[in-house]
C-alpha positions as CSV (number, residue, x, y, z in Angstrom):
1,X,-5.8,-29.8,33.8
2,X,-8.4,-30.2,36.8
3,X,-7.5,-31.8,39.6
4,X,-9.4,-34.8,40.9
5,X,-7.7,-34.6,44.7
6,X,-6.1,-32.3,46.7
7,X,-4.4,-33.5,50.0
8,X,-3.3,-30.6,52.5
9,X,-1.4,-31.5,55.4
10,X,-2.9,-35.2,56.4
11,X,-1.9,-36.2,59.9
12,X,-3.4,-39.5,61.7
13,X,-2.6,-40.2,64.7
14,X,-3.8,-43.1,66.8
15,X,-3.0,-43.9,70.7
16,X,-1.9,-46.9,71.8
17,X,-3.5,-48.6,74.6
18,X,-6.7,-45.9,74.7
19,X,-9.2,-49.1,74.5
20,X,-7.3,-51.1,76.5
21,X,-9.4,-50.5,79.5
22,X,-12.9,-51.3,78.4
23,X,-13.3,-54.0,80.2
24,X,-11.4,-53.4,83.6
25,X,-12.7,-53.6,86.9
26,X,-14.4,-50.2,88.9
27,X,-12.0,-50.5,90.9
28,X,-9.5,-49.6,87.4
29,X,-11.8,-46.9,86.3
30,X,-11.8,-45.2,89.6
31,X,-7.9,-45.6,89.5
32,X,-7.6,-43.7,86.4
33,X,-10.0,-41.3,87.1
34,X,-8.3,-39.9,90.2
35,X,-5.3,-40.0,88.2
36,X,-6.9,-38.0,85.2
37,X,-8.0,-35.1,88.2
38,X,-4.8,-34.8,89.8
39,X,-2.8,-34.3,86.3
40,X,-1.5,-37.6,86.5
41,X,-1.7,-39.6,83.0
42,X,-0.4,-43.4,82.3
43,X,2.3,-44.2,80.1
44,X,0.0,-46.6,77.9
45,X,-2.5,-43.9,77.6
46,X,-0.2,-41.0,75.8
47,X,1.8,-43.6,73.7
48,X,1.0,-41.9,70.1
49,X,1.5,-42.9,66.7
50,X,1.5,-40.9,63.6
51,X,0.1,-43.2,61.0
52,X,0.0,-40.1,58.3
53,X,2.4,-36.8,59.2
54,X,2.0,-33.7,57.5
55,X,0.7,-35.4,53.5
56,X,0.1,-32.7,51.0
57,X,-0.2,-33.5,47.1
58,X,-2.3,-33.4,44.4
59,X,-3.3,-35.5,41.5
60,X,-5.3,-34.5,38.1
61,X,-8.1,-36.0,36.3
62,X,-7.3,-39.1,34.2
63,X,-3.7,-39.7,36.1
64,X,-2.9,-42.7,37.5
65,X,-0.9,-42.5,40.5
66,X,0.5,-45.0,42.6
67,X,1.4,-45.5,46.0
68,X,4.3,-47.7,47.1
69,X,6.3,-48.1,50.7
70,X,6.9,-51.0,53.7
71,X,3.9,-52.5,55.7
72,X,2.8,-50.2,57.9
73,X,4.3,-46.6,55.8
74,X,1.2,-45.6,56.2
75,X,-0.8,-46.2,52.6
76,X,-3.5,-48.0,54.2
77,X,-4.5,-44.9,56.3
78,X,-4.1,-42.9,53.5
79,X,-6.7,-44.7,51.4
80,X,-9.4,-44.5,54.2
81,X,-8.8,-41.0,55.1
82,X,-9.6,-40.4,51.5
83,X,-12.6,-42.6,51.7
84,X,-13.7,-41.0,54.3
85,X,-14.2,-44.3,56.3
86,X,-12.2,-42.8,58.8
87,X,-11.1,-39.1,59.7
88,X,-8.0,-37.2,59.9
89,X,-7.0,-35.7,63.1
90,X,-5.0,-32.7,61.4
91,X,-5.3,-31.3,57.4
92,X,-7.6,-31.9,54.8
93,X,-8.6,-33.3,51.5
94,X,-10.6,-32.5,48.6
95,X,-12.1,-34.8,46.5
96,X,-13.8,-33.6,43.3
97,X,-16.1,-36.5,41.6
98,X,-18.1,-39.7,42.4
99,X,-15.1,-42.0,44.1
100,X,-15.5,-46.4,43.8
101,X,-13.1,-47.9,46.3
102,X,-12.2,-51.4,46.8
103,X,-10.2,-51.1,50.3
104,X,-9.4,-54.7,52.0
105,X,-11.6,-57.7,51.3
106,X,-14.8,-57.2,53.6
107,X,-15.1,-53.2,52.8
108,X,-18.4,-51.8,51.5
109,X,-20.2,-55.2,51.4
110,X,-23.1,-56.7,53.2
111,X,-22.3,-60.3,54.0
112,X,-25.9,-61.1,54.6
113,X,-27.2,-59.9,51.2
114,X,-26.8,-62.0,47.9
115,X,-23.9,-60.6,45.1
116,X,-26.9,-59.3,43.2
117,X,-28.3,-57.2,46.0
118,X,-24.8,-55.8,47.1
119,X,-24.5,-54.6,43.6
120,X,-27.5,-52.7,43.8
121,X,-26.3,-51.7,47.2
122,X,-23.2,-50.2,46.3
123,X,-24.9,-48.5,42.6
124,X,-27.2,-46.5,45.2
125,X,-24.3,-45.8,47.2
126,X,-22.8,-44.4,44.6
127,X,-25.4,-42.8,43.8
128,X,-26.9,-44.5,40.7
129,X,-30.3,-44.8,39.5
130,X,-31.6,-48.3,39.5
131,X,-32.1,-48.7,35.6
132,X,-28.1,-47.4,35.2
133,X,-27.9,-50.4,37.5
134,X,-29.5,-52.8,36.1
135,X,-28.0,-51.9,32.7
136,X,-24.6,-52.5,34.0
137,X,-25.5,-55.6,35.8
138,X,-24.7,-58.3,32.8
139,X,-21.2,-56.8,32.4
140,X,-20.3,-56.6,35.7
141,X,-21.0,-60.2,36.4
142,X,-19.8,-61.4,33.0
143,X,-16.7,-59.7,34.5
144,X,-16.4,-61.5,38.1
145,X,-16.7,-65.2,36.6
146,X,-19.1,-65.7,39.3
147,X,-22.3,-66.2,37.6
148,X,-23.3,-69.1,39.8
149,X,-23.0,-67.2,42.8
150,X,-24.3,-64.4,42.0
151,X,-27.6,-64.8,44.3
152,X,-25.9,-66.6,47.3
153,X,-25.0,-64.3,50.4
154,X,-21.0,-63.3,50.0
155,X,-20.7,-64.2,53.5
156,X,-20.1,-67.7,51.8
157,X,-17.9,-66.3,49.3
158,X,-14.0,-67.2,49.2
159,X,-11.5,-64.3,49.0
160,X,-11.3,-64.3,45.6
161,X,-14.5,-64.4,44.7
162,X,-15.3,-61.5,47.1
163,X,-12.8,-59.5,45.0
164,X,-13.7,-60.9,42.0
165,X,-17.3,-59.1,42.6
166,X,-16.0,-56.1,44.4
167,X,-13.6,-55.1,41.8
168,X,-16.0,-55.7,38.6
169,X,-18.5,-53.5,41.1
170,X,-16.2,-51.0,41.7
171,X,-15.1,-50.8,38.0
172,X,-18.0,-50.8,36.4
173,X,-20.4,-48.4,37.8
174,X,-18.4,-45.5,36.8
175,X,-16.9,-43.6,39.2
176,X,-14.8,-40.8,38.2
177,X,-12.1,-41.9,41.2
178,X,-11.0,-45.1,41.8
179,X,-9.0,-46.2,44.7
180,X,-7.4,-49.6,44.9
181,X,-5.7,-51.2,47.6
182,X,-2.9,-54.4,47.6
183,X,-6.5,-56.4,47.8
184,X,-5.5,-57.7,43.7
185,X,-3.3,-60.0,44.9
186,X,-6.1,-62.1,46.7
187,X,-7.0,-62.9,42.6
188,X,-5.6,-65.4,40.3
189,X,-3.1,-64.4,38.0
190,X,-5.6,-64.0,35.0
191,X,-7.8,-62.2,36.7
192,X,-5.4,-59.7,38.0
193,X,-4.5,-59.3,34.3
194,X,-8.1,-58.8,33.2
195,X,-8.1,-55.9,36.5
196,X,-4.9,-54.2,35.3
197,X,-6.3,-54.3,31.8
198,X,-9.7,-52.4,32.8
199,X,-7.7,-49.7,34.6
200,X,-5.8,-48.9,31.7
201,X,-9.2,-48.6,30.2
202,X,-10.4,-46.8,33.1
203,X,-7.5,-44.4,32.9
204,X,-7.6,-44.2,29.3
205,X,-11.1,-42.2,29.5
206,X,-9.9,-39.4,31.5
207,X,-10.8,-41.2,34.9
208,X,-8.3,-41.0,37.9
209,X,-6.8,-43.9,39.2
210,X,-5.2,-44.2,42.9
211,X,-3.6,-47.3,43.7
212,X,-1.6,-48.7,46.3
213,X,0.4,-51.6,45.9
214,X,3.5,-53.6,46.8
215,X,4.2,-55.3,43.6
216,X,6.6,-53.3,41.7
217,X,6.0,-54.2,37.7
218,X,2.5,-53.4,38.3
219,X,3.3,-50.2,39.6
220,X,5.2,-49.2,36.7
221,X,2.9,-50.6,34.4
222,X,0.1,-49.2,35.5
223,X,1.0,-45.6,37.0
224,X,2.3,-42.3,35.4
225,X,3.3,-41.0,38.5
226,X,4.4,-42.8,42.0
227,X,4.7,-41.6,45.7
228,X,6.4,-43.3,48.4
229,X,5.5,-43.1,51.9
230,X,7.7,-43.9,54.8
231,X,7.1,-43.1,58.4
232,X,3.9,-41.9,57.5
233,X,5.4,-38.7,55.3
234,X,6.2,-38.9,51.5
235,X,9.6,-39.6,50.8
236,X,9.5,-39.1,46.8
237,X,7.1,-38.2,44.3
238,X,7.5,-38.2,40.6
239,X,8.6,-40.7,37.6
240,X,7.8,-44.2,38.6
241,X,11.3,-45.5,37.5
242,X,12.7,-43.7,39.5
243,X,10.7,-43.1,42.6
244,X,10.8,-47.4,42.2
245,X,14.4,-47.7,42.1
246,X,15.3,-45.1,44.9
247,X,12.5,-47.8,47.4
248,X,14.3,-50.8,45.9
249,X,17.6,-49.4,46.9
250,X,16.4,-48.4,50.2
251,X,14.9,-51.6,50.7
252,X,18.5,-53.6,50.0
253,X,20.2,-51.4,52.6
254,X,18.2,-53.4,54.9
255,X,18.9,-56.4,53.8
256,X,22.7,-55.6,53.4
257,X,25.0,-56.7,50.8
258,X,27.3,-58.3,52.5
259,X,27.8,-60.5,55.7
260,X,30.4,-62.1,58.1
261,X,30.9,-64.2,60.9
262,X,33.4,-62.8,63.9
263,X,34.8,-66.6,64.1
264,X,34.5,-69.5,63.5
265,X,32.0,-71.0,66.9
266,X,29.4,-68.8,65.4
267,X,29.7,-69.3,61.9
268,X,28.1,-72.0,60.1
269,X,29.1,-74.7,58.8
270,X,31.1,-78.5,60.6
271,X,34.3,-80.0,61.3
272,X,35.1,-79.6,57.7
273,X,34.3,-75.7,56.4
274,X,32.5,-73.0,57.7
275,X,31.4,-69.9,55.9
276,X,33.6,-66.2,57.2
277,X,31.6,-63.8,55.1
278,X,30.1,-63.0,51.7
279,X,29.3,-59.9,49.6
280,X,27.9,-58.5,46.1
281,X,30.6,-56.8,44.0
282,X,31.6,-55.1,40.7
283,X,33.5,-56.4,38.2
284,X,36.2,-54.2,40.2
285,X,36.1,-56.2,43.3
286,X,33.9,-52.9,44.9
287,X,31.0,-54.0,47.2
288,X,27.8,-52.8,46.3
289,X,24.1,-52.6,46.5
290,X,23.1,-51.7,43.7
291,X,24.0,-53.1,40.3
292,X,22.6,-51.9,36.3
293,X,20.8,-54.6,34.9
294,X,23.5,-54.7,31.9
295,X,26.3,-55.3,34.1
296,X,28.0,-58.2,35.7
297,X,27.7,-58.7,39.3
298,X,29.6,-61.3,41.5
299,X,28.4,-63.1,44.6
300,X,31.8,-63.6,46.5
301,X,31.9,-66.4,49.0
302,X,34.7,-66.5,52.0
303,X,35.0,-69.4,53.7
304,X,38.1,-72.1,56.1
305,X,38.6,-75.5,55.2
306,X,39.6,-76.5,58.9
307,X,41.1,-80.5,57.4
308,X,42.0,-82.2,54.2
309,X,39.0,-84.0,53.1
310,X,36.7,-84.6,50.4
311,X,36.5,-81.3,47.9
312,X,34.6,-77.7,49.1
313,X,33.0,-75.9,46.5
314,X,30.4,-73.1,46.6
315,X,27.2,-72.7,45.8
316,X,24.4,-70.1,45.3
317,X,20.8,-69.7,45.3
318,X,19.5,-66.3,43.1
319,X,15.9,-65.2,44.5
320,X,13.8,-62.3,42.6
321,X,11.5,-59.8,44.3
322,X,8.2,-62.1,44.4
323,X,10.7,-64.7,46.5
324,X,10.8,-67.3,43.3
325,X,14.0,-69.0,42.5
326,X,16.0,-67.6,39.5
327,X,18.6,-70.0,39.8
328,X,20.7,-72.5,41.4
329,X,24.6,-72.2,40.3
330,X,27.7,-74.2,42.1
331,X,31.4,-74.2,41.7
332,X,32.5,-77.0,38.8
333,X,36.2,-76.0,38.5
334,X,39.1,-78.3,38.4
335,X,39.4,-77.7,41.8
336,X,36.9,-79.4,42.6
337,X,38.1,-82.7,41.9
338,X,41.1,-82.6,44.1
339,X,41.0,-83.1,48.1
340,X,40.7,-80.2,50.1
341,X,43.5,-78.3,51.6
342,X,43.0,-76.6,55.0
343,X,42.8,-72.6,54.6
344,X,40.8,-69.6,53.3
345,X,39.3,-69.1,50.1
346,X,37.4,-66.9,47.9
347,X,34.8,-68.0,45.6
348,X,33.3,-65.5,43.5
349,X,30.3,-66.5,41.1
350,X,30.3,-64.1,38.1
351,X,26.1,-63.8,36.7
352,X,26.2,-61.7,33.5
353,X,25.0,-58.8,32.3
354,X,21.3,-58.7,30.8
355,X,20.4,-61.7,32.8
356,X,18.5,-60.8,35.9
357,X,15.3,-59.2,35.9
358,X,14.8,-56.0,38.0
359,X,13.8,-55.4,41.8
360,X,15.2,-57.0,44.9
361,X,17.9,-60.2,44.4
362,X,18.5,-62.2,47.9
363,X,21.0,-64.5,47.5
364,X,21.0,-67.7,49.5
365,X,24.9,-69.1,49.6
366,X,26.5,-72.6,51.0
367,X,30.0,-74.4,50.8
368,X,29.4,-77.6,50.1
369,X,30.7,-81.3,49.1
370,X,29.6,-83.7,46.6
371,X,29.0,-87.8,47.5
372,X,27.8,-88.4,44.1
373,X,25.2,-88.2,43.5
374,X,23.8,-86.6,46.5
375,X,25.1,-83.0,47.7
376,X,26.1,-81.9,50.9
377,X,25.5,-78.9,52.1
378,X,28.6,-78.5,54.6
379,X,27.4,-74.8,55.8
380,X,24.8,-72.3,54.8
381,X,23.0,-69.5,55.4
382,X,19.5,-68.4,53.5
383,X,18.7,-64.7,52.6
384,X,22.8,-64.1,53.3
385,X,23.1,-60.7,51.1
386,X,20.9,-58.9,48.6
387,X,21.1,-56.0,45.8
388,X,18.7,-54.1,43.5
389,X,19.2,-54.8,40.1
390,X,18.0,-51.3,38.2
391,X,17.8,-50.6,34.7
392,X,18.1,-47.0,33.4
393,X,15.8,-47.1,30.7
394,X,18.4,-46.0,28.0
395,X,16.8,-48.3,25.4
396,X,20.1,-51.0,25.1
397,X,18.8,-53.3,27.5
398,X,16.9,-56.4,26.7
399,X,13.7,-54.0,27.3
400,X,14.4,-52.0,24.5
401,X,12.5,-49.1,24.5
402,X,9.9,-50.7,25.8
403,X,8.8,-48.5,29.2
404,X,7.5,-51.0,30.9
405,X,8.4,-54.2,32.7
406,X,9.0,-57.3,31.7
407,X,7.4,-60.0,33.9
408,X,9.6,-63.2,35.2
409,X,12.6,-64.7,37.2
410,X,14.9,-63.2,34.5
411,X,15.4,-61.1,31.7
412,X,18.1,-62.1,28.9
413,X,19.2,-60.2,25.9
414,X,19.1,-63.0,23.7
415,X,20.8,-62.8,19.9
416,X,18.0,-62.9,17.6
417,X,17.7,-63.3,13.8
418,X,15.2,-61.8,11.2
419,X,14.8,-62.4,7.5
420,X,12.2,-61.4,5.4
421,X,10.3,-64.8,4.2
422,X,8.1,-63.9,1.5
């Protein structure tokens, strides 16, 4: 099959500090001048940074591929350089067909002109005639949900309705490349639904889709293939389950999935318990950072009862990858309704297999006590440890054989019963 781009060797590099001296004094510019003709350079003026180092692939027509990685890995730069809105300092790239982009809100639009008039704007851009244009026009506002508005300058548009109107733009007049930055998640939830839906469509006609995003089910989703930059160099490319998996396990590393406190001053916690450490583990007691979404993983909490007092418990708070709360879960044992005993103990709260949904987990944890019907939080610490829940794709999950992702907090393999009715 064609390909749609070819990327040789793409290097950006940008200095630090090289504007910095605009406005100095003559006095400055002199300074640096004399500096510059006896060999002599600044620190702040060679201070370098690679934004893209050394990028070669290539994608056909009609793939989809995506393009995943931290803030600042570089996916931005790669986007613009492809755009052409700015150039590459080393390497090159071939682009083979009329490209749409939609970059970051505010690129490619004239905030002075009227949503009508940047439509035409960007048509001619792109090259169209002005009948295509105004063939297309119905549809593309139909899309946007901004009838309204249509003839009011965009200067006075909100976010979303700024992407609303870019992306039906960009969509609609027919490129046969489309690039697509993070800027979706500036939509509503239905409209980032109706987006995802057109570039399937888009895809589905033999167009090529690039997009860049941070939001992992929509990568998968969307994308037959995935790259993932770090550092400004591609650390994988291939199959985006498992391109996806190998970030999400890079990402928890960071995180860690465990933590401890040297003693007891800088732990937290009061005169009655404070927290010594915590940790993910197997059902072999093994710490680890990774766990496959049919098995089940325990949060283990370590904590000192320093006097006899009311009853300690634990507690935990499960976060997915979007940051929402799974669930909240506490120690109920017998235990519980006894007085306190000064010493160390071990909590482990067991979450079962087929439960949690994949991507990041952070786990906030706390020992606490309970003045019915109030709780009290005796010592805690937020975003304490975290793991990547990852699920094979072997078909005897609660996904089935279903390849793509399942949206929500959580993800249950629920017993189910059929019978034929009629």
């Amino acid at each position: 099959m064609a390909l749609a781009i070819e990327a040789h060797e793409l290097s950006k590099r940008y200095r630090i500090g090289q504007m910095h001296a605009v406005y100095g004094t003559l006095r400055d510019s002199v300074a640096r001048a004399a500096a510059r003709m006896a060999g002599r350079v600044e620190p702040h003026e060679r201070e370098e940074i690679w934004a893209l180092r050394d990028v070669s692939f290539s994608v056909r027509e009609g793939e989809v591929l995506g393009v995943i990685g931290r803030n600042g890995a570089g996916k931005s730069t790669l986007l613009k350089v492809l755009t052409r809105i700015t150039a590459p300092t080393a390497g090159r790239a071939i682009i083979r067909g009329r490209v749409g982009s939609l970059l970051e809100v505010g690129t490619g639009f004239s905030g002075e002109l009227t949503g009508r008039e940047n439509v035409f704007l960007n048509g001619s851009i792109l090259g169209m005639k002005r009948r295509e244009i105004q063939r297309k026009l119905p549809d593309i506002v139909e899309f946007s949900g901004i009838e309204k508005f249509i003839d009011t300058p965009v200067k006075r548009y909100s976010s979303g309705m700024y992407v609303r109107l870019a992306f039906s733009v960009a969509a609609h007049l027919e490129p046969e490349i489309l690039l697509v930055d993070e800027v979706l998640a500036v939509g509503d939830a239905e409209f980032q639904q109706r987006c995802l839906g057109r570039m399937e469509d888009f895809s589905g006609t033999g167009r090529t889709v690039l997009f860049v995003s941070h939001n992992m089910q929509t990568i998968n989703q969307l994308c037959n293939r995935v790259i993932w930059l770090d550092g400004g160099t591609i650390v994988a490319d291939g199959d985006p389950s498992d391109v996806v998996t190998q970030y999400l396990i890079s990402s928890t590393y960071t995180s860690g999935s465990q933590i401890s406190w040297p003693d007891d001053e800088s732990a937290p916690g009061d005169d009655l318990a404070r927290l010594l450490a915590a940790r993910i583990v197997d059902e072999d007691g093994n710490t680890v950072d990774t766990i496959d979404v049919r098995e089940t993983v325990g949060i283990e909490i370590r904590y000192r009862v320093l006097r006899k007092g009311p009853p300690v418990f634990g507690k935990i708070r499960v976060h997915d990858r979007r940051d929402a709360i799974a669930f909240n879960a506490m120690d109920i044992g017998p235990h519980t309704e006894e007085s306190s005993t000064p010493g160390v103990y071990a909590a482990t709260g067991w979450i079962p297999g087929n439960l949690l949904n994949e991507g990041k987990t952070t786990v906030d944890i706390a020992v606490c006590t309970l003045n019915a019907p109030k709780l009290h939080q005796r010592a805690q610490q937020y975003e304490a440890i975290s793991f990547a829940v990852v699920d094979p794709g072997d078909g005897d999950s609660a996904r089935g054989r279903f390849t793509g992702q399942l949206s929500g907090v959580i993800r249950p393999l629920l017993d189910w019963t059929v019978e034929r009715t009629d």
